[in-house]
GULO-130389 format. One line per 4 residues: their letters; for each residue x, y, z of C-alpha. Coordinates in steps of 0.02 Angstrom, whole numbers, plus 50000, padded with zeros to 5 digits. Layout:
# GULO-130389
a	X Y Z  ...
//
This chain:
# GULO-130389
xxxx	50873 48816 51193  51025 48929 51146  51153 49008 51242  51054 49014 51390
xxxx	51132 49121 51557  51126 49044 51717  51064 49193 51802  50970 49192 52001
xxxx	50783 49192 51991  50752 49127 51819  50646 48988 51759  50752 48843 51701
xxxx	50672 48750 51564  50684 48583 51590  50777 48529 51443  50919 48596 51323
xxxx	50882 48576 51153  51058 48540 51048  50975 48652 50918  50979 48831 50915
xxxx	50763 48818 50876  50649 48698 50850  50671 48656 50703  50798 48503 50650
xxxx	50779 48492 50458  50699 48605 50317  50648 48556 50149  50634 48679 49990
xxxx	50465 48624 49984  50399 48722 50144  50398 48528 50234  50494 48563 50425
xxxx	50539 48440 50555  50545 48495 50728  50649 48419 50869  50515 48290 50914
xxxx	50526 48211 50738  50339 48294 50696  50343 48376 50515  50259 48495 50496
xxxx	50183 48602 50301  50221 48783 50337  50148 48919 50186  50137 49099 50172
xxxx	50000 49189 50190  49970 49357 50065  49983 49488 50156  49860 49643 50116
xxxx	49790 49820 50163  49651 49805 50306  49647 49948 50409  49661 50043 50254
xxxx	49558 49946 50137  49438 50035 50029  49280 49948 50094  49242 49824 50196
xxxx	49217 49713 50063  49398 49735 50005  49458 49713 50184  49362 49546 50183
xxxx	49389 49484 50017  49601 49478 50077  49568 49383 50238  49446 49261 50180
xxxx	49612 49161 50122  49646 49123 50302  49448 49065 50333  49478 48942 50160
xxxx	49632 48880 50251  49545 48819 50410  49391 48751 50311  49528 48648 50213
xxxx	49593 48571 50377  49431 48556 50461  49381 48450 50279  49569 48345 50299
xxxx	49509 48270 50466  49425 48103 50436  49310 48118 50586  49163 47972 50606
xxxx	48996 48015 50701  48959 48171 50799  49061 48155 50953  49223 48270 51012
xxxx	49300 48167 51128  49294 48002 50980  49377 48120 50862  49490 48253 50926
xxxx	49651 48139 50908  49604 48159 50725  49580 48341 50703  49723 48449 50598
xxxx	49836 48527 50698  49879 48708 50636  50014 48866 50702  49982 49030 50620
xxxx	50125 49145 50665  50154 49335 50613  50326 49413 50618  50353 49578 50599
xxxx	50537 49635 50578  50613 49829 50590  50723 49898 50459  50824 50020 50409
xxxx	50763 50034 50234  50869 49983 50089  50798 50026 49885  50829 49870 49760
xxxx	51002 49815 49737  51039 49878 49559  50901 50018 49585  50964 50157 49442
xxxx	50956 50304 49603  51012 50182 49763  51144 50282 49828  51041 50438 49816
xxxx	50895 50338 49917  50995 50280 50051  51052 50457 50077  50904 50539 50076
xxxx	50807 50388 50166  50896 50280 50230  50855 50331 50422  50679 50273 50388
xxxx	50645 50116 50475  50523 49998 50370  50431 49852 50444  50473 49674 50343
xxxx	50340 49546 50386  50291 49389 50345  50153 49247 50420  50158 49079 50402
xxxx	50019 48945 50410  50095 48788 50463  50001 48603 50465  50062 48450 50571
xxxx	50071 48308 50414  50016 48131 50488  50133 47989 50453  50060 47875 50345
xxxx	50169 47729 50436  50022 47603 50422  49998 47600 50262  50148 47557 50220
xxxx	50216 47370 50176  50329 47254 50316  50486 47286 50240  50458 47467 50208
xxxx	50403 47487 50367  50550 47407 50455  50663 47505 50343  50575 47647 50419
xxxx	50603 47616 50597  50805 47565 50586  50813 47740 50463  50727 47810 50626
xxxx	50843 47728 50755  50992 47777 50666  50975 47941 50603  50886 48022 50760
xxxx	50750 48077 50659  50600 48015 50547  50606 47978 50345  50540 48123 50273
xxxx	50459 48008 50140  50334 47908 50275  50233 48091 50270  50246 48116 50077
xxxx	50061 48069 50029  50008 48162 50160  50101 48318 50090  50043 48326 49939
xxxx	49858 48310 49997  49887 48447 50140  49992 48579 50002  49822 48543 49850
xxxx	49709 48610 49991  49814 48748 50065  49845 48789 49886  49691 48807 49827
xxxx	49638 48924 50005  49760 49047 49923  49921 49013 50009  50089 49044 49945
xxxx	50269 48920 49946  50365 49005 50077  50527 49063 50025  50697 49068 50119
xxxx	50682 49252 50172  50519 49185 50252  50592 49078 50358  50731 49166 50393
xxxx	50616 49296 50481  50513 49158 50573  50661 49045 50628  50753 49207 50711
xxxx	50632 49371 50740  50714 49383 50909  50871 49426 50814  50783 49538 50683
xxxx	50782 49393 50559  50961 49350 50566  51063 49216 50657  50935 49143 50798
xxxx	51085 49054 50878  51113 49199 51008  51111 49215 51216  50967 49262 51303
xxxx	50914 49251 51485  50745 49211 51541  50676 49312 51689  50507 49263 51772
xxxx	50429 49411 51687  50503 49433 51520  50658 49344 51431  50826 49463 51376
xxxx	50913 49412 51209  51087 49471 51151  51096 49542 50993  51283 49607 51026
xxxx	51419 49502 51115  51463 49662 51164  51312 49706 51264  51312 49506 51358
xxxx	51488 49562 51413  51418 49728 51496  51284 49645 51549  51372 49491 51645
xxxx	51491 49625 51713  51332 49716 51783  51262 49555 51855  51129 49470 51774
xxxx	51040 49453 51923  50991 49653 51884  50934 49679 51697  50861 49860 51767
xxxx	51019 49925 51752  51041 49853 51543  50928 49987 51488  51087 50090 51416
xxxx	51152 49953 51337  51170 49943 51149  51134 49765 51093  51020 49685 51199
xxxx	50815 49680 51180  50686 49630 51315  50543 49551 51274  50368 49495 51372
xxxx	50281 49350 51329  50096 49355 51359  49948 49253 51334  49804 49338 51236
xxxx	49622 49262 51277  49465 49294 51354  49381 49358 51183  49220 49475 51199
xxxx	49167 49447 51041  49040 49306 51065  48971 49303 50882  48982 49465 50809
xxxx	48995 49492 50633  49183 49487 50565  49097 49673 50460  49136 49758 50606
xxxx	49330 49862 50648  49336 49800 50818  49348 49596 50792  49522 49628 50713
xxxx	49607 49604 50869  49755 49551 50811  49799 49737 50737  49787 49812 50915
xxxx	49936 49695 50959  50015 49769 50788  50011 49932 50850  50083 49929 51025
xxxx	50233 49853 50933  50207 49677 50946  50343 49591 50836  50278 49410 50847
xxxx	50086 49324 50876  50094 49130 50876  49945 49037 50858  49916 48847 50891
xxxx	49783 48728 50891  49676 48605 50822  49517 48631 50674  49362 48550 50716
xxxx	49250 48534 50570  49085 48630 50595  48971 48472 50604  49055 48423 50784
xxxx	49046 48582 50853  48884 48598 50811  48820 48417 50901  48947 48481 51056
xxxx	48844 48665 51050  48665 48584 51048  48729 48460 51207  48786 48608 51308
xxxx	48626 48714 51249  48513 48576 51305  48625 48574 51466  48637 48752 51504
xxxx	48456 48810 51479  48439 48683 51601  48544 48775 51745  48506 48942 51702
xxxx	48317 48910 51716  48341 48820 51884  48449 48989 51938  48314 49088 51897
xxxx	48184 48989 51984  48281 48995 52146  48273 49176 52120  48476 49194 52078
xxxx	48432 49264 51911  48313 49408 51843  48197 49403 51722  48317 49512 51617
xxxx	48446 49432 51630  48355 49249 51600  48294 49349 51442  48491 49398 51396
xxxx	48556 49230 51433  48419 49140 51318  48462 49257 51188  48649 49231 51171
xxxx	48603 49041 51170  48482 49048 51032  48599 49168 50941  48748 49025 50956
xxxx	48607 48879 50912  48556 48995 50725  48758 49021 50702  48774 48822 50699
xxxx	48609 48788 50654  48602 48767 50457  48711 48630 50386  48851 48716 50297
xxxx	48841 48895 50367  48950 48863 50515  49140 48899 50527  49268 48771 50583
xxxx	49310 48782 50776  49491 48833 50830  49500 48684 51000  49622 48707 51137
xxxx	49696 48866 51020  49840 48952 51118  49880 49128 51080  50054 49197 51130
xxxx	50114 49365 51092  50277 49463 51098  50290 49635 51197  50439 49758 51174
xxxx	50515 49788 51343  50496 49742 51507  50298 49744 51531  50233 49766 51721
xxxx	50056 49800 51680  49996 49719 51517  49820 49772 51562  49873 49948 51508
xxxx	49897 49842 51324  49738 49774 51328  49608 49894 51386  49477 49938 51261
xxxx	49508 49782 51154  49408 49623 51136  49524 49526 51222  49639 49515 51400
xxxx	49818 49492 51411  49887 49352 51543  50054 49361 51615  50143 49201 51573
xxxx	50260 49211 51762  50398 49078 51757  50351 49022 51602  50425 49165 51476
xxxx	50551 49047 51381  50438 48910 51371  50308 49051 51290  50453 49097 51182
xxxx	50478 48893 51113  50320 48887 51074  50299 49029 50967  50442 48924 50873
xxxx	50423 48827 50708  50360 48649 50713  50403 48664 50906  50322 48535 51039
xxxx	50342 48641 51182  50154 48692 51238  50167 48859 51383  49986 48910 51395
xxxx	49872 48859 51513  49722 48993 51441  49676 48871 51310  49487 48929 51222
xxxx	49377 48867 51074  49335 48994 50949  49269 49000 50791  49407 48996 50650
xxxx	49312 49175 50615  49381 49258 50776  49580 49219 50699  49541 49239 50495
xxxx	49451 49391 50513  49579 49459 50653  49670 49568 50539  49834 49477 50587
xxxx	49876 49459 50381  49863 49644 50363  49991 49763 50298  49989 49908 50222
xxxx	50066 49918 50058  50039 50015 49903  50109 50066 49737  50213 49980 49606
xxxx	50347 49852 49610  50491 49969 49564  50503 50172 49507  50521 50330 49598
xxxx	50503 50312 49780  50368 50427 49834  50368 50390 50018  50316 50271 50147
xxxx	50149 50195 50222  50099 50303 50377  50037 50134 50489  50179 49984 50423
xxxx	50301 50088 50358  50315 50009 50180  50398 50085 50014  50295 50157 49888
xxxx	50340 50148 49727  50290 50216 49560  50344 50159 49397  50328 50242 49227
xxxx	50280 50086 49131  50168 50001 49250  50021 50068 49141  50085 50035 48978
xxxx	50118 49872 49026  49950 49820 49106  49776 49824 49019  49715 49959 49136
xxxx	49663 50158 49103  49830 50281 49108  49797 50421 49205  49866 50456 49381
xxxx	49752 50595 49475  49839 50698 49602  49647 50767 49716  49719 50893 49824
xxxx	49682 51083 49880  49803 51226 49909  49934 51184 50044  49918 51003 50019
xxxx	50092 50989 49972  50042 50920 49815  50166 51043 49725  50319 50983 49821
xxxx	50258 50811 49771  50252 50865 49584  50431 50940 49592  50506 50785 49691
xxxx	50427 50657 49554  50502 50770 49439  50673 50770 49514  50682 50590 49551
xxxx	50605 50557 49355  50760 50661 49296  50887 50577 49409  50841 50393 49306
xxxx	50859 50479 49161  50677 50462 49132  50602 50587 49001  50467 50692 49099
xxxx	50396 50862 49076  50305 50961 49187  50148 51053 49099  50096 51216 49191
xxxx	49955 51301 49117  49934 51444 49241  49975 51613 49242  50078 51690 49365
xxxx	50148 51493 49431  50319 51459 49398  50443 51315 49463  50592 51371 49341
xxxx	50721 51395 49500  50685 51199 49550  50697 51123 49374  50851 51210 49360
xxxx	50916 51172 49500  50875 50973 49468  50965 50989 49303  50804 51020 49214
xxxx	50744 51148 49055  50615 51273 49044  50513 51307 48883  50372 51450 48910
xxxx	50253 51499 48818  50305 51668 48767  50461 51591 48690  50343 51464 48573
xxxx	50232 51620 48543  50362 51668 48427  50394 51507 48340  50331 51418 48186
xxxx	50205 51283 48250  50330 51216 48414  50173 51124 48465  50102 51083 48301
xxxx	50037 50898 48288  50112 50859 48125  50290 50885 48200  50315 50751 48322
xxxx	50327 50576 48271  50187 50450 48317  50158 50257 48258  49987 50339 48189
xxxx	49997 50485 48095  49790 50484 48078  49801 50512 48277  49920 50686 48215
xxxx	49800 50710 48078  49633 50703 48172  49719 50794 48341  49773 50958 48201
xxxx	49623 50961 48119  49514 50953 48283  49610 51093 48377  49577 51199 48220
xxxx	49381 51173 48212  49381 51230 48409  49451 51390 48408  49317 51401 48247
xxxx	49411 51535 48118  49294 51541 47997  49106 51666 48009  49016 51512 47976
xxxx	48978 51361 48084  49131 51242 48102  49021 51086 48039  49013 51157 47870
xxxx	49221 51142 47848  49239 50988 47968  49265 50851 47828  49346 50959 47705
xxxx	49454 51014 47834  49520 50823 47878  49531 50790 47710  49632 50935 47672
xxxx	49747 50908 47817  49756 50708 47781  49797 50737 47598  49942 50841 47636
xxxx	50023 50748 47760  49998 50569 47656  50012 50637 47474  50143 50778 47475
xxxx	50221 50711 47644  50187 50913 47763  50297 50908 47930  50153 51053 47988
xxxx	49986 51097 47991  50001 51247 47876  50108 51146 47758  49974 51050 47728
xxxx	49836 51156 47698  49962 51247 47585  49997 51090 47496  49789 51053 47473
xxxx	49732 51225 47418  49875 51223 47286  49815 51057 47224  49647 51122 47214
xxxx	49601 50995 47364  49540 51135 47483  49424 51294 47467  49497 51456 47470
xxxx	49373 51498 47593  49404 51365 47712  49602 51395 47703  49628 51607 47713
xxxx	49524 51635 47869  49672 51502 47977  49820 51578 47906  49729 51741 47938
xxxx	49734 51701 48106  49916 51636 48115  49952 51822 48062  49839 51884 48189
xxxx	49865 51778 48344  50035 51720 48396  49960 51612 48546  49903 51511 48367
xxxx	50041 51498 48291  50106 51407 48423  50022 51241 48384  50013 51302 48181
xxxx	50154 51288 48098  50198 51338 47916  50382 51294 47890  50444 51113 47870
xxxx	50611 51136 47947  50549 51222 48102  50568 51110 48262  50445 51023 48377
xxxx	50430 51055 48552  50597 50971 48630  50617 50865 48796  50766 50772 48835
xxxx	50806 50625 48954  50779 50757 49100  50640 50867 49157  50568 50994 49053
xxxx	50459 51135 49125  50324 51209 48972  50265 51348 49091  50138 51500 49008
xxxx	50255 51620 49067  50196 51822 49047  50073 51758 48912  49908 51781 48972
xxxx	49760 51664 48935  49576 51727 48922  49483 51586 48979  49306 51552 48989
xxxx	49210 51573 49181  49071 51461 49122  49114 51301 49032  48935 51292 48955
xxxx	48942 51494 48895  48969 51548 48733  49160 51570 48698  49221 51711 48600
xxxx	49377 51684 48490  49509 51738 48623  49446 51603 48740  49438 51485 48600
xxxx	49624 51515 48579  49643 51522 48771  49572 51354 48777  49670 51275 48644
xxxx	49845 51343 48699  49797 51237 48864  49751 51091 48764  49897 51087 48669
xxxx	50025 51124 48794  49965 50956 48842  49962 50876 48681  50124 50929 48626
xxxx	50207 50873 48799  50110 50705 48755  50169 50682 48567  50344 50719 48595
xxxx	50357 50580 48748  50272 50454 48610  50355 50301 48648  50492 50353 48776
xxxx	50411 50270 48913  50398 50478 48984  50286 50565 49109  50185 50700 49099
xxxx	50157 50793 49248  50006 50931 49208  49987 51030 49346  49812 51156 49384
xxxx	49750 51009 49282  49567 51076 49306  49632 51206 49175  49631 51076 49053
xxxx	49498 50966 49106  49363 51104 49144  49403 51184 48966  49428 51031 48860
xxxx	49343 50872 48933  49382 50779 48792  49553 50796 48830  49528 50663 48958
xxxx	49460 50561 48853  49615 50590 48727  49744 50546 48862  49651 50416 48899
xxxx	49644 50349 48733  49816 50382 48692  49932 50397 48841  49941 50192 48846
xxxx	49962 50160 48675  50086 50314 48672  50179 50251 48826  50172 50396 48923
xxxx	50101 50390 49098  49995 50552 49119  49997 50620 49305  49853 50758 49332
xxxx	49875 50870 49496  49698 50953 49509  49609 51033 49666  49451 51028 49577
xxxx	49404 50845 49571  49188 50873 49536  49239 50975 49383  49343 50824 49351
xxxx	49205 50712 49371  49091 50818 49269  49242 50797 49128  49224 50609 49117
xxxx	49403 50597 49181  49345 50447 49322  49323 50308 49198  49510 50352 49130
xxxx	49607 50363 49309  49677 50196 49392  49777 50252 49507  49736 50402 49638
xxxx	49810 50501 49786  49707 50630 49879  49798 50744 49989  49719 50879 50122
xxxx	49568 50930 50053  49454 51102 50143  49296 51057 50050  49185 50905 50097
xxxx	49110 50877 49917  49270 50888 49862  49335 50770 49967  49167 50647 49944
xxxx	49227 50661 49758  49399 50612 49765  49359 50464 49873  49226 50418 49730
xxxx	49342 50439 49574  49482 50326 49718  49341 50210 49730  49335 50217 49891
xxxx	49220 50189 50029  49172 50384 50088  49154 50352 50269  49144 50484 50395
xxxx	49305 50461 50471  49412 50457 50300  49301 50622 50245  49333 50710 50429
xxxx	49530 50652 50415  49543 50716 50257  49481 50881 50287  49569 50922 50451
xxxx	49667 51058 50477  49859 51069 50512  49828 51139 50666  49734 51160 50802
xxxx	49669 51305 50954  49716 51287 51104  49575 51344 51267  49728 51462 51283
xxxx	49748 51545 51115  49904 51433 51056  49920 51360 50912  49967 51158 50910
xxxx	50012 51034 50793  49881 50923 50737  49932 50748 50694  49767 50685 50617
xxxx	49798 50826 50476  49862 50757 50309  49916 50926 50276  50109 50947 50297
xxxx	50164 50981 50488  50263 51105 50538  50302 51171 50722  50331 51360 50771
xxxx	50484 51382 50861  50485 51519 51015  50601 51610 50893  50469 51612 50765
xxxx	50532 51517 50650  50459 51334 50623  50516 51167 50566  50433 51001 50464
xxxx	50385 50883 50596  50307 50753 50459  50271 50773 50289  50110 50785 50197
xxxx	49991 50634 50195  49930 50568 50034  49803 50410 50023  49860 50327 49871
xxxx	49777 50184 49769  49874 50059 49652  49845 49973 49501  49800 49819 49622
xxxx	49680 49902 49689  49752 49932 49834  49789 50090 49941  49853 50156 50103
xxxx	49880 50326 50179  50068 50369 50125  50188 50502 50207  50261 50608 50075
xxxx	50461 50587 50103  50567 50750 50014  50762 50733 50052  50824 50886 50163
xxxx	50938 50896 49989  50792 50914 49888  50681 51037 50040  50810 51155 50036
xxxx	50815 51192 49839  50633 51159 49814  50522 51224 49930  50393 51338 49913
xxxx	50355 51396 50091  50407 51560 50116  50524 51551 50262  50620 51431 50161
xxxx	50626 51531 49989  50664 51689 50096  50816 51564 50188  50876 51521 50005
xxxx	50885 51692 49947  50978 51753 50111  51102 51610 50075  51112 51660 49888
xxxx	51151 51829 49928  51292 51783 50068  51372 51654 49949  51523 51717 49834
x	51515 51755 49655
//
C-alpha cells in the first residue's frame, strides 16, 4: 500500500496500491471513493459515557443511535419476497470503525491560562477518538438517460474513476436516514484520525513492514534507518527503537451471547478491546432487514429440530440436553417471532481489531469475554486494508451473522467525557483520559438550577480541590471568593500565596454593616430589601413574636431605601422612624442589638459611606477567623438569641459573598457548606433562586449530603461530584442528589479505603480507593501515586469518574497533608530573609 519493506518471511500482498490508503477522492460532504471506484457515505457517530453512565437506561438511550442506523439500512434495501439468497446482492453494505488516538494533551488555543496548563499537564496523555459509520451508495447508472449515460462511461474511462454525480440521489436518500438515526457530518479532524491511526492521526503515507504475525509501521525515518541497519528480517531486536510501533491484527468472532438482553455489562464487548489498548475495531458487512432473517430462522428451526431429535433418538443426545437445545431454538423463534420486534441482521460481518505490540497469545486478550480472538497468520496487511476507508480488500475468513444488537449495544461508541466546553481544568477521566472542564457561566447561560455540590468526607481531597478551583479561578482573572464558615479552618497561607485576599470575620466584626444587603448593588433592590429585612426577623430582636413586626418591618426597610434612597439597613430604619413610618418599638430593640452584638453589626449597617464587603478579580478568602459561632445541635430545637446570631453570620457570609459577585460572572466557593444548609435551608432555596439570575455559579463542598437533602438543596443542584465517602447512607445520598443509579459496586467503590492489610501486617496501596494515593517510602516518608477520584456529573447529564490533577507548582504551596506543610515550613525556615 505505502512504503512497503521487502523484508524475508513476509506476506506480500498481491497488489500495490499508487495511493497511500484506500481512499482516492473525498468530498466535504462525508461522500469517499475508494480505489475500486465504490463511494462510499461515511458519518460520525456521538460518542458518550457507557461504562460510566448513570443507569442503564442512560447507557442505552446513547447507543440506540447506532441500532436506528442499521434499521435505516436494513429499511434502504429494496428486498422482494422472503428469500436470502434472491436478495443479498441488494442488502446495504455498512463499515463501522472506532479509532482511538493517544495524546499528549494540549488546552484550547487562545485558552486565557494555556501556558500554565501545558506546564502543569502537559505530560498527561489524553485519548482523541472518533467512529465513523460508513454506507456503500449504489450507482444509480440505470436510471439515467443514453447520452448521460455514455457521458458517464468516457468520464469513467478517462479519469480512472467514477462521476461522483451517478451516486447523488442515492446520497441524499442514504444521509435523510442516517440523519435522522442521530448521526453527525464528519469533519476533517475525523478523517484525519480514520485515514492515518497507524500514524497517530497524521500523515498515513509512512513505511511499514508486514510480518506473518503482526505488521511494523515507521513513525520516524529515523527508526526505519536503525531498523534496516539491524536487518528487517529481526524486528525482536526494534524494541529500543524510538519511532517505530508494532501492531497485531486479529479477527474477533465466535460471540457467546446467543440472545441475551443488550441490559446486561457483559454484551459490550467492544469495551474489553478498549481496554487492553486497542487503537482501531473495523467492522464490515451487510444489513438484512428483520423480515428475511426471520423466514431464514424458521427454515433452519424446522431443519434443525429435525436433526437434533433424530440425535437423540439414536441415543447421541440426553434428555437434558434435547431439553437445552429446544429451548435456545424456541428462544431464537419468540426473538423473530412478532412482526416488527426483531433487529436487522449484521450478514457475512467481519470484525478486525488492532493490538499494541507483537501479540503471541491473543487468547490471554480474550479470556473471560463473550468473544475469541483469531490470529490472522500471513494475512496482517491485508487485515490492516481492510480496516481502511471505503477499502475493497476483504482479510477475514471468520465471517458470522449477528443481530445488529450484538454491534449497537457493544459499547464501541463509548467514551467517557464530562464537564463543560471550556473553564478551569479540573482533571481528567480515570478510564479515556478526557479533559474536564468547568466554566463559570455555563449555568447562567443555560435554563438549568445553579448550584454545584461538592459530596465528600474528610480526606477526600475535596479541600485541595476547593483551593486549586480557586487558584486556577484567580489565574483568569475570574472574581471568586472562598466562604469558610468554620471555626478553627483557615486556608489564608494558599490564597496568599495564589495572589489572593483574606477578609475574616473578626475584622467585619468591627465594621459598619460590611455585609449589609443594602450595600452591594443588585438589578433588584426588592431582592436587597426582602434579604435585610428577613435576616432581621431570624435572629428575632424584639420580646414578642417576629410575625407581629414582619410587614411593618419590610415596609420600613422598603420605604427607606426607595423614598429617602439608605445605602444600609440601619439607614433605613433611621430614615422610617423619623418619618413616623416605623414604631419606636419595632426600631430600638435592633439598634439595641447593634450596640450589643458586634457579630450583628456585621450584616447591619448604620453609616452610608461605610463600604461593602470587597472582592476583586482574584480570590478572596471570608474566613470566621477567632470569632466563635454558637450554633444550634438540633436544627428543629429552640434557638436562643446567640444561635440566632450564630446562624445568621453563616447566612450572610454567604449572602454577602453572593451580592457582591452580582453580575461578574464570579464563583462562590462555600466550604463546610452543611454549616449553612443545616442552619438555614432556605438558603438553598435563595441561591437557587438567585445565583442564575445573579450570575454567580455557587459551588457547595459539604460532607453531609442527607442534611443536604433534608434542606431541599437536591432540586437546586445540576451538577455533582462525590469524592471518598466512609458512610454508606451518605454515599446512597450523594448518588441520589447525582441522580445516579446506587448500585452496589459504585456504593462499595465509593466507600473504599486508601489502603489496604496485608496477611503480613503491611500496609498497601489500594487502587479501587477514590481517596487520594499515597505510597510510604522505607524512609518513612511517602509520595502521591494518583490523585483523588471524584465522579462528576455535567449539565448534559453526563458523568464519569475524574482524577483530580493539582500541578506539583500548586502541591507544594497548597497542601494540607502534614508531611508537606511540615516540608514547607523546613524550607521557609532554610530560605534567606
Amino acid at each position: 500500500m505505502s512504503k512497503h519493506s521487502n523484508a524475508g518471511g513476509m506476506h506480500q500482498p498481491v497488489v500495490h496500491p499508487s495511493w497511500p490508503t484506500t481512499v482516492r477522492s473525498r468530498r466535504k460532504n462525508g461522500i469517499i471513493q475508494g480505489i475500486s471506484n465504490d463511494v462510499w457515505l461515511y458519518k460520525r457517530v456521538p460518542l458518550a459515557p457507557i461504562r460510566d453512565a448513570k443507569t442503564v437506561e442512560d447507557a442505552l438511550a446513547a447507543q440506540r443511535v447506532l441500532d436506528n442506523a442499521f434499521e435505516a439500512c436494513a429499511s434502504l434495501a429494496s428486498v422482494s419476497g422472503s428469500k436470502r439468497g434472491m436478495n443479498k446482492g441488494r442488502y446495504r453494505q455498512f463499515h463501522l470503525i472506532s479509532v482511538v488516538v493517544p495524546r499528549f494533551f494540549q488546552p484550547p488555543i487562545g485558552h486565557p491560562i494555556h501556558d500554565y496548563l501545558v506546564e502543569s499537564h502537559g505530560d498527561v496523555v489524553t485519548q482523541e477518538k472518533v467512529v465513523l459509520f460508513g454506507v456503500r451508495l449504489n450507482n444509480k447508472f440505470a436510471s439515467r438517460g443514453f447520452k448521460e449515460a455514455i457521458e458517464s462511461v468516457v468520464d469513467t474511462m478517462v479519469s480512472g474513476g467514477v462521476p461522483i454525480s451517478d451516486f447523488e440521489a442515492d446520497y441524499q436518500k442514504v444521509n435523510a436516514a442516517l440523519e435522522r438515526a442521530g448521526l453527525l457530518d464528519m469533519r476533517d479532524r475525523d478523517f484525519k484520525l480514520a485515514n492515518g491511526w497507524w500514524n497517530f492521526g497524521r500523515n498515513p503515507d509512512i513505511p511499514f513492514v508486514p510480518y506473518r504475525d503482526h505488521v511494523r509501521f515507521f513513525t520516524d525515518s529515523r527508526a526505519t534507518r536503525a531498523a534496516e541497519l539491524m536487518g528487517f528480517d529481526k524486528p525482536e531486536l526494534w524494541d529500543d527503537i524510538e519511532g517505530q510501533r508494532p501492531l497485531t491484527f486479529a479477527a474477533v468472532g465466535d460471540f457467546d451471547l446467543k440472545y441475551t438482553s443488550e441490559t446486561q455489562s457483559w454484551v459490550r464487548w467492544a469495551m474489553a478491546l478498549q481496554d487492553v489498548g486497542a487503537p482501531m475495531i473495523s467492522i464490515r458487512g451487510l444489513v438484512e432487514p428483520p423480515k428475511i432473517t426471520r423466514s431464514e430462522v424458521r427454515g433452519q428451526i424446522v431443519q434443525y429440530r429435525g436433526d437434533i431429535r433424530d440425535r437423540q433418538s439414536a441415543g447421541k443426545l440426553s434428555k437434558d440436553e434435547l431439553e437445552q437445545k429446544l429451548a435456545e431454538l424456541e428462544s431464537i423463534d419468540q426473538a423473530y417471532s412478532a412482526a416488527g420486534s426483531a433487529p436487522p441482521t449484521l450478514v457475512d460481518t467481519s470484525i478486525v481489531c488492532a493490538i499494541p505490540g507483537q501479540v503471541a497469545d491473543l487468547e490471554d486478550i480474550s479470556m473471560n469475554t463473550v468473544f475469541s480472538m483469531n490470529a490472522m497468520s500471513d494475512r496482517q496487511d491485508v487485515a490492516w486494508m481492510e480496516s481502511q476507508l471505503a477499502s475493497p480488500w476483504r482479510s477475514n475468513p471468520n465471517l458470522e451473522d449477528l443481530p445488529s444488537t450484538t454491534v449497537a449495544y457493544s459499547g464501541v461508541l463509548s467514551q467517557s467525557a464530562v464537564g463543560d466546553e471550556s473553564g478551569i481544568c479540573m482533571g481528567f477521566t480515570q478510564n479515556d483520559r478526557q479533559p474536564v472542564w468547568l466554566s463559570p457561566t455555563a449555568v447562567a447561560d443555560e435554563d438549568v438550577p445553579p448550584i454545584f455540590l461538592v459530596a465528600a468526607g474528610s480526606g477526600s481531597g475535596k479541600t485541595m480541590m476547593l483551593l486549586n478551583m480557586a487558584d486556577q479561578f484567580s489565574r483568569m482573572s475570574v472574581p471568586n471568593i472562598i466562604v469558610d464558615p468554620k471555626y478553627g479552618s483557615d486556608h489564608t497561607a494558599a490564597v496568599i500565596a495564589s495572589g489572593g485576599q483574606v477578609i475574616s470575620m473578626d475584622d467585619l466584626a468591627s465594621s459598619d454593616g460590611a455585609l449589609d444587603p443594602l450595600r452591594f448593588s443588585v438589578d433588584n433592590p426588592q431582592e436587597q430589601i426582602d434579604t435585610a429585612a428577613a435576616t432581621i426577623l431570624q435572629i428575632r430582636p424584639w420580646a414578642e413574636e417576629p410575625e407581629r413586626y414582619e410587614r411593618e418591618l419590610n415596609s420600613a426597610i422598603s420605604y427607606g431605601v426607595r423614598q429617602r434612597g439608605a445605602k444600609c439597613t440601619g439607614e433605613a430604619l433611621a430614615y422610617a422612624y423619623k418619618d413616623g413610618k416605623a414604631s419606636k418599638e419595632m426600631v430600638m430593640p435592633i439598634f439595641q442589638l447593634k450596640q450589643d452584638s458586634s457579630l450583628f453589626g456585621s450584616f447591619f449597617g448604620i453609616h452610608p459611606e461605610s463600604a461593602a464587603l470587597g472582592s476583586y478579580d482574584g480570590t478572596t478568602l471570608l474566613k470566621l477567623g477567632k470569632t466563635r459561632l454558637t450554633l444550634p445541635t438540633n436544627p428543629n430545637a429552640h434557638r436562643n438569641l446567640n444561635e440566632r446570631i450564630g446562624v445568621a453570620v453563616v447566612k450572610m457570609m454567604f449572602v454577602g459573598a453572593m451580592m457582591s459577585l452580582t453580575n461578574r460572572d464570579g464563583v462562590i466557593l462555600q466550604d463546610e457548606s452543611w454549616l449553612l444548609t443545616n442552619t438555614s435551608p432556605e438558603a438553598a432555596e435563595e441561591a437557587g433562586r438567585l445565583c442564575r439570575s445573579m450570575r454567580v455559579l455557587p459551588v457547595f463542598f459539604s460532607q453531609d449530603i442527607t442534611g443536604a437533602i433534608r434542606a431541599g438543596l437536591g432540586p437546586h443542584v445540576s451538577r455533582v461530584a462525590i469524592g471518598h465517602i466512609r458512610e454508606r447512607n451518605e454515599a446512597i445520598a450523594a448518588l441520589q442528589v447525582a441522580r445516579i443509579e446506587p448500585t452496589p459496586d459504585v456504593v462499595q467503590r465509593i466507600m473504599e479505603k486508601p489502603m489496604r492489610g496485608g496477611s503480613d501486617g503491611s500496609q498497601v496501596v489500594n487502587w479501587s480507593s477514590m481517596a487520594s494515593l499515597r505510597r510510604r517510602n522505607s524512609d518513612g516518608t511517602s509520595e502521591i501515586v494518583r490523585g483523588s477520584v471524584f465522579i462528576i456529573t455535567d449539565l448534559a447529564g453526563r458523568s464519569a469518574p475524574v482524577e483530580i490533577r493539582l500541578s506539583k507548582e500548586f502541591l507544594a504551596r497548597a497542601s494540607t497533608n502534614r508531611q508537606d506543610i511540615i516540608a514547607r515550613e523546613q524550607a521557609g525556615a532554610t530560605s534567606p530573609a
